[in-house]
C-alpha positions in Angstrom: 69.6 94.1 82.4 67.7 96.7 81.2 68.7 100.5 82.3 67.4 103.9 81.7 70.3 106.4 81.3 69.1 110.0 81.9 72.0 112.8 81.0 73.9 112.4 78.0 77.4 114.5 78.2 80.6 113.7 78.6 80.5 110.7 80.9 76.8 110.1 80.5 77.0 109.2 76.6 79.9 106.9 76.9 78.1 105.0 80.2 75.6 104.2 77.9 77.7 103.3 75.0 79.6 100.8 77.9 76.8 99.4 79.3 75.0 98.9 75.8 78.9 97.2 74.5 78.4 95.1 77.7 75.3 93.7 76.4 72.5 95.5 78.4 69.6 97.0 77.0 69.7 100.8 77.3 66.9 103.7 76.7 68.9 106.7 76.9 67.4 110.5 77.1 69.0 113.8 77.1 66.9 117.2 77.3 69.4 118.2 74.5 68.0 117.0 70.9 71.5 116.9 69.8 72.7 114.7 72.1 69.9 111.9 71.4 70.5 112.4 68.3 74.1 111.3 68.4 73.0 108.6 70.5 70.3 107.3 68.4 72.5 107.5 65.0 74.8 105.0 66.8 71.9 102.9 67.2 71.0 103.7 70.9 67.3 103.0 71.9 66.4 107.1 72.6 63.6 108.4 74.8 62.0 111.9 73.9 61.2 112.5 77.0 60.9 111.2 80.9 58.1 109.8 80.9 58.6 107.9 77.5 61.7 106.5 78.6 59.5 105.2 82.1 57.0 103.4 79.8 59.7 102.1 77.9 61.5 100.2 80.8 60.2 96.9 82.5 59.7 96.6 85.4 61.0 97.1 88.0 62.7 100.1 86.6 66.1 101.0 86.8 66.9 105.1 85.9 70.6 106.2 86.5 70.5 110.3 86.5 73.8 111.4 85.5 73.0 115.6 85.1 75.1 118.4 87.1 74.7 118.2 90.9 72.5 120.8 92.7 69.4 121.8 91.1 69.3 119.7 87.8 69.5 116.5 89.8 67.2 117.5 92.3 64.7 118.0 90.1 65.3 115.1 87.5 65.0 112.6 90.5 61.8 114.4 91.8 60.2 114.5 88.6 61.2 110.5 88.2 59.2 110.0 91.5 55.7 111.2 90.2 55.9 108.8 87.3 57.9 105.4 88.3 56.4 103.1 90.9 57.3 100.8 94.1 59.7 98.7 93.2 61.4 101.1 91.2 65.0 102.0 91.6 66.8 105.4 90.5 70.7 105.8 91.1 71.8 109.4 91.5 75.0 109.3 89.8 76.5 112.9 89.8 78.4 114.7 92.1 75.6 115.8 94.8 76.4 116.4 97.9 75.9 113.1 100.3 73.5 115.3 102.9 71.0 115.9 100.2 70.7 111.8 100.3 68.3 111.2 103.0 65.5 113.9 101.5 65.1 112.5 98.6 65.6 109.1 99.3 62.4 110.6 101.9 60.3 112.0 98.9 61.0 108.9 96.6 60.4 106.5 99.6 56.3 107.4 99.6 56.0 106.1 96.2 58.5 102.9 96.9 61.0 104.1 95.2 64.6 103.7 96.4 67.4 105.8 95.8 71.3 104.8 95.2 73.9 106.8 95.3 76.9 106.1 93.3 80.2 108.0 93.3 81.3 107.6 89.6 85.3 108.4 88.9 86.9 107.7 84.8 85.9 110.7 83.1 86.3 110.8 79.5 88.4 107.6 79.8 85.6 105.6 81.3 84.6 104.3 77.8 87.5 101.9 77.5 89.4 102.0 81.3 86.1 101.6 83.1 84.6 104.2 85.8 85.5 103.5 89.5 81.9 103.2 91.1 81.7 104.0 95.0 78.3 102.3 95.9 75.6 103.7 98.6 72.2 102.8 99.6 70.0 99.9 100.7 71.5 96.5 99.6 68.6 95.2 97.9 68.1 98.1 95.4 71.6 97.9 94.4 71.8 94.3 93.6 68.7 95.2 91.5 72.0 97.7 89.5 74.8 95.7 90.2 74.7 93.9 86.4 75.4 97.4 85.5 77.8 98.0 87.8 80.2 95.6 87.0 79.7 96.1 83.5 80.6 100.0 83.9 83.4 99.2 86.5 86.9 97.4 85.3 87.8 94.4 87.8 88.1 95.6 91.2 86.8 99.2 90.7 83.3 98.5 92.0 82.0 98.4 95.9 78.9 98.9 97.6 80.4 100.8 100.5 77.8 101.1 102.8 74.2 102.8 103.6 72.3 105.4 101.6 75.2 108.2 101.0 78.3 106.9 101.7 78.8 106.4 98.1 79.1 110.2 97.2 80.6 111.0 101.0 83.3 108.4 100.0 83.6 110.1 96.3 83.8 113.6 97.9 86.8 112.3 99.8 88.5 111.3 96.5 88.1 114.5 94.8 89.4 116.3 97.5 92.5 113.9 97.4 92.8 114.8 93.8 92.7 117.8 94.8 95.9 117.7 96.9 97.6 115.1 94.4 96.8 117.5 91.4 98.2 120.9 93.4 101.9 118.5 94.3 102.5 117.9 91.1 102.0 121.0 89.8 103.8 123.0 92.4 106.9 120.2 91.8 106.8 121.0 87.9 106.3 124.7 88.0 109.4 125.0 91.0 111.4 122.0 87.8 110.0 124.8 85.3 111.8 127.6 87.1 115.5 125.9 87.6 117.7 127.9 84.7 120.8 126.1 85.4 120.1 122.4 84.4 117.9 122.9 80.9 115.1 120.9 82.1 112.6 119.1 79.9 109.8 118.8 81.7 108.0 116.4 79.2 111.0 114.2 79.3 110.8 113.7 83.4 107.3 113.7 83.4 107.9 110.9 80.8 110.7 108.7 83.3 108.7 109.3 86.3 105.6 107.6 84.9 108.0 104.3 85.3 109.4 102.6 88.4 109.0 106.2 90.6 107.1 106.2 93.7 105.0 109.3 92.1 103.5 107.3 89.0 100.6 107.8 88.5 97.4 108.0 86.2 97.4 111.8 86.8 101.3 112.0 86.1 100.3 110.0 82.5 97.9 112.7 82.1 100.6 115.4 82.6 103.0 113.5 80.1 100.5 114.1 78.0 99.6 117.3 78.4 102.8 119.0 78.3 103.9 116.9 75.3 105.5 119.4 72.0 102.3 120.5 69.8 99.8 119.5 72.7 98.8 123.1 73.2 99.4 123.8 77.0 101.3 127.3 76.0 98.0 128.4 75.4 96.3 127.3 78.6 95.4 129.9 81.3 96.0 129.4 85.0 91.6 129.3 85.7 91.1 126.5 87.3 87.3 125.7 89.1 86.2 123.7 92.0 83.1 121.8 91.6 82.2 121.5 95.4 83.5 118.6 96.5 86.8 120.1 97.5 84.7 122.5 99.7 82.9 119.8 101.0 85.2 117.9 102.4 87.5 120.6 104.2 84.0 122.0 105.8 84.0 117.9 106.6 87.4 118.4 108.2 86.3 121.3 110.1 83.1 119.6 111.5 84.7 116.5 112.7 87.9 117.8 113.6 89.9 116.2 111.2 93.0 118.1 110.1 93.3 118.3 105.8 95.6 120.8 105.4 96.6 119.8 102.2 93.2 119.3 100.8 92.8 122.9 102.1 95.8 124.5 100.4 94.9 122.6 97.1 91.4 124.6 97.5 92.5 128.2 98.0 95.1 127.5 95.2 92.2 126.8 92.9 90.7 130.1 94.2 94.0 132.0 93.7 94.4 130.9 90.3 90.9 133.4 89.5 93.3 136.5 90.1 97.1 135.5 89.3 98.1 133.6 86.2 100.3 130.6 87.2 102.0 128.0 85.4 101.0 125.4 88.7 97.5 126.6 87.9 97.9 126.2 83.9 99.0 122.5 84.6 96.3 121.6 87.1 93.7 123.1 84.7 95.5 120.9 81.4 95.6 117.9 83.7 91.6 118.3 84.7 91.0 118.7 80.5 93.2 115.5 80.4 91.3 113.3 82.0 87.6 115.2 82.8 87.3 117.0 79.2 86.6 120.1 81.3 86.7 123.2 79.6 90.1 125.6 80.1 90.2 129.2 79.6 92.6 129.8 76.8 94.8 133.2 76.8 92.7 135.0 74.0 89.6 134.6 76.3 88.1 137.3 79.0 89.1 136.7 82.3 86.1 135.3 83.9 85.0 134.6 87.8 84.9 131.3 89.8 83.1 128.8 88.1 
């Protein structure tokens, strides 16, 4: 199929390098000149703009917007409403939160225009594992994506899991597990860390848990790796963000009256780790570089605020 691929960092860049591996046709487009430029020395069809990569797409159109949540996808998806037509698809692909679905599925809905949401999970790692894809929206319009889908997704990491938004409500849930999963192991290593008697190597037991143990895990790999001799975590600060979705889903919690006490803790750790330098903060920080490519704060940088 032919898809227009709007956002060209991290994740964004090797989506397109996927989908275009998996045979479709991409245009890709970036607001950053460097960035198309890597693209188009790989030999990536690049767009200099939104409306040249609309009148280079078929129709109907397909445009996947994978920017930052918030502003920079609110406004990429309502400028793609003034310039595609009915029939047209775009498939918010960031992090936004799932109650900012129905308004612009609204505003592209005049034009006939439909909106999917899709909760994308992989990271840097999506190139060659594949990017879990948690599906939302009106079934038509994502059958119109679904090629793409299950080129992007490995076997079995693709569903359409309900009605407009339940794609990124079902992704917020899974971050804020992480969340919670990320905050256990790092409290186990950092309580392994501070055990004198036994001269524990901490690379070596992340190493054996990663097989047979009930607390494998792809998060535990990342660990491994993170806390391997010459990897650099000594110089890895304790700053670790939240990106929302943590947020959202204990204020998710707390409207439904559904107890995440865990998911909670993880969150106010995160928020700790701004004022007291930990090593169960350092880890969680290394382990988000691992598999996101987020950025850390290293120890010969300012202290800085929450985000």
């Amino acid at each position: 199929m032919q898809i227009g691929m709007i956002g060209l960092g991290k994740m964004g860049a090797n989506m397109v390098r996927r989908l275009s591996g998996g045979g479709h046709d991409v245009v890709a487009f970036d607001v950053s000149p460097e960035s198309r430029q890597v693209l188009m020395d790989e030999g990536i069809e690049v767009a200099s703009s939104l409306e040249d990569l609309v009148a280079r797409l078929r129709p109907p159109r397909v445009c996947w917007v994978m920017v930052p949540a918030g502003d920079p996808t609110r406004s990429t998806v309502s400028a793609l409403g003034t310039i595609l037509s009915s029939g047209d698809v775009v498939v918010d692909g960031g992090n936004s939160n799932y109650k900012e679905a129905p308004a612009q599925a609204a505003e592209l809905a005049g034009a006939g225009i439909s909106l999917v949401d899709a909760g994308v999970s992989g990271g840097i790692w999506g190139l060659t594992e594949g990017y879990c894809l948690m599906v939302g929206g009106d079934a038509d319009a994502v059958a119109l994506v679904e090629p793409a889908f299950r080129t992007l997704a490995p076997e079995g990491g693709y569903a359409h899991v309900g009605p407009l938004g339940a794609g990124h409500f079902v992704k917020m849930v899974h971050n804020g597990i992480e969340y919670g999963m990320m905050q256990a192991y790092a409290e186990g290593f950092e309580l392994l860390g501070a055990t004198d008697e036994f001269g524990l190597d901490l690379h070596e037991i992340a190493g054996i848990w990663r097989y047979g143990s009930v607390v494998r895990s792809w998060l535990l790999d990342l660990i491994e790796r993170a806390i391997a001799p010459g990897a650099g975590f000594e110089k890895v600060r304790g700053v670790v963000a939240d990106s929302g979705e943590g947020r959202w889903t204990v204020e998710e919690g707390i409207e439904r009256a559904v107890p995440t006490p865990v998911i909670a803790a993880a969150l106010f750790a995160r928020f700790s780790s701004r004022q007291d330098d930990s090593f169960a903060a350092r880890l969680i920080a290394a382990q988000r570089n691992q598999f996101g490519g987020h950025a850390v704060v290293t120890e010969d940088a300012p202290r800085g605020g929450a985000e």
